[in-house]
C-alpha positions in Angstrom: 173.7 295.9 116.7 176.5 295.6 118.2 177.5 291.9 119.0 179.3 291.0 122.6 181.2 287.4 122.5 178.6 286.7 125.6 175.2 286.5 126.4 175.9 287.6 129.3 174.7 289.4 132.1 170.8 287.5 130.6 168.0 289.1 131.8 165.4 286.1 132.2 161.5 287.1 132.5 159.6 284.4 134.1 156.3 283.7 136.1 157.0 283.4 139.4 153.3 282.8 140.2 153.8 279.4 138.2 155.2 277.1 141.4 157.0 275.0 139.0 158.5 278.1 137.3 159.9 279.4 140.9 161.2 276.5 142.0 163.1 276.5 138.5 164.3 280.3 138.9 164.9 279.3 143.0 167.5 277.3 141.8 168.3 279.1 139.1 169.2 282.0 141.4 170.9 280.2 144.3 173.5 279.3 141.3 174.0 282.6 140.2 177.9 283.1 142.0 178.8 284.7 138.8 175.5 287.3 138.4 175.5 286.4 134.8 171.7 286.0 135.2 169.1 288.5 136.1 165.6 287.7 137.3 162.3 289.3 136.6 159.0 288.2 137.2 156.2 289.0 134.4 153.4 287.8 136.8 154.3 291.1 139.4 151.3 293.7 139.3 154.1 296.0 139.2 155.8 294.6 136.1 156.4 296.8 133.4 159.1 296.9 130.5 158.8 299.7 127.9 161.9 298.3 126.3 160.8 294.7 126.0 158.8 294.1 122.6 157.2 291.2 123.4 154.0 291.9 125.4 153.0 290.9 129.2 150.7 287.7 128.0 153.5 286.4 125.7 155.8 286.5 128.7 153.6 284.6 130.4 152.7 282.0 128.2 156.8 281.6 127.6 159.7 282.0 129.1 161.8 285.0 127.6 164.9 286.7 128.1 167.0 289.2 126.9 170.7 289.1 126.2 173.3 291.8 126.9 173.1 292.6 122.8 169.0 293.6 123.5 168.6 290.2 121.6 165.1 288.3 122.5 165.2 284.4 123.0 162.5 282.2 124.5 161.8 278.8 125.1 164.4 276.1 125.4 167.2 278.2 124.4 166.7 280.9 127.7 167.1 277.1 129.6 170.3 276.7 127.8 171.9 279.8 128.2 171.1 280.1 131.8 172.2 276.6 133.0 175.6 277.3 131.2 175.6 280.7 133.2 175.3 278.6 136.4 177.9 276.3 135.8 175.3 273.4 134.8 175.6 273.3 130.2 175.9 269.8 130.9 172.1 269.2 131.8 170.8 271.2 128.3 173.8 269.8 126.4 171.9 266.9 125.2 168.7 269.9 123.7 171.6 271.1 121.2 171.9 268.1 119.6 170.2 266.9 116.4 166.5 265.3 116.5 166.9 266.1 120.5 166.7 270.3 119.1 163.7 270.0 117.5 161.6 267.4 119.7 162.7 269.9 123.2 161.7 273.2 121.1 159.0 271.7 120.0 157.8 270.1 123.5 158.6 273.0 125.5 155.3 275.2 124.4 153.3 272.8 125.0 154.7 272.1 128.6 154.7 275.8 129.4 151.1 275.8 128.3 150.2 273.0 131.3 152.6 274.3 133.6 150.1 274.9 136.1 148.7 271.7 135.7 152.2 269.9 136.4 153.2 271.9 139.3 149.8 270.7 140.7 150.5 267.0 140.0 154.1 267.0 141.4 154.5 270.0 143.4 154.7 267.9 146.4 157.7 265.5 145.0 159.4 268.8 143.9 158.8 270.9 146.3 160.5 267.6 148.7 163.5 267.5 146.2 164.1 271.5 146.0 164.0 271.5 150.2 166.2 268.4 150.6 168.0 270.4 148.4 168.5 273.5 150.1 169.1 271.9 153.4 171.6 269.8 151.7 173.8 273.0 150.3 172.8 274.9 153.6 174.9 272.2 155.2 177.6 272.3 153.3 178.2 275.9 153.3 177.9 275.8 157.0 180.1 273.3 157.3 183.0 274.9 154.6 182.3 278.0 156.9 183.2 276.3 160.0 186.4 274.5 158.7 187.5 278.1 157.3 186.7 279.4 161.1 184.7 281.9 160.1 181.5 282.9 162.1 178.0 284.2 161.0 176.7 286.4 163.3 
């Protein structure tokens, strides 16, 4: 297989039906300047992907993507590779290191299993963050747009 110096552009199969997973990939995606990450979602009726070897339910149990190389990664390390994409390595940094490695990969499964569950319990304090948020950056833009002179019509 021939081996690219990047990742990149990563291809990131997720459950978008999973509130907690969305707001994840929302964010995720309102990152993206760069387009180094791609975004499908495995819960779609529609979803189909001959060239994927790892079935629908897998998908769905964990988070998968592939990288530019066809290589298949799940769990923690998809997190990894796509907050360094976005500009944000610092927030998984601390999952590389030793001890903190295994305890994440090991913890992730198990949180992806109850996902449902925990975007029930704290969907509302999320979903409060993620808005603040958006209105926050919104804002900002709108405000960098307006010192630059430029107009949205």
């Amino acid at each position: 297989m021939n081996h690219h110096p990047s990742p990149y552009p990563l291809t990131i199969y997720y459950d978008e039906s999973c509130p907690l997973c969305k707001l994840e990939m929302d964010n995720l995606k309102a990152r993206n300047h760069a387009e180094k990450l791609r975004f499908i979602d495995v819960s779609a009726d529609d979803f189909a992907d001959a060239d994927m070897p790892v079935d629908k339910k897998d998908m769905m149990d964990i988070i998968h993507a592939r990288t530019i190389d066809g290589d298949i990664i799940n769990g923690v390390e998809v997190f990894r590779l796509a907050y360094s994409a976005v500009g944000l390595g610092w927030v998984t940094a601390p999952t590389k290191l030793p001890g903190i490695k295994q305890l994440s990969d090991w913890l992730y499964p198990h949180i992806a299993k109850n996902r449902y569950r925990l975007s029930n319990r704290f969907s509302g304090l999320l979903f409060k963050i993620a808005r603040d948020r958006a209105a926050a950056r919104a804002a900002k833009n709108s405000r960098r747009c307006h010192d630059q002179q430029c107009s949205r019509e």
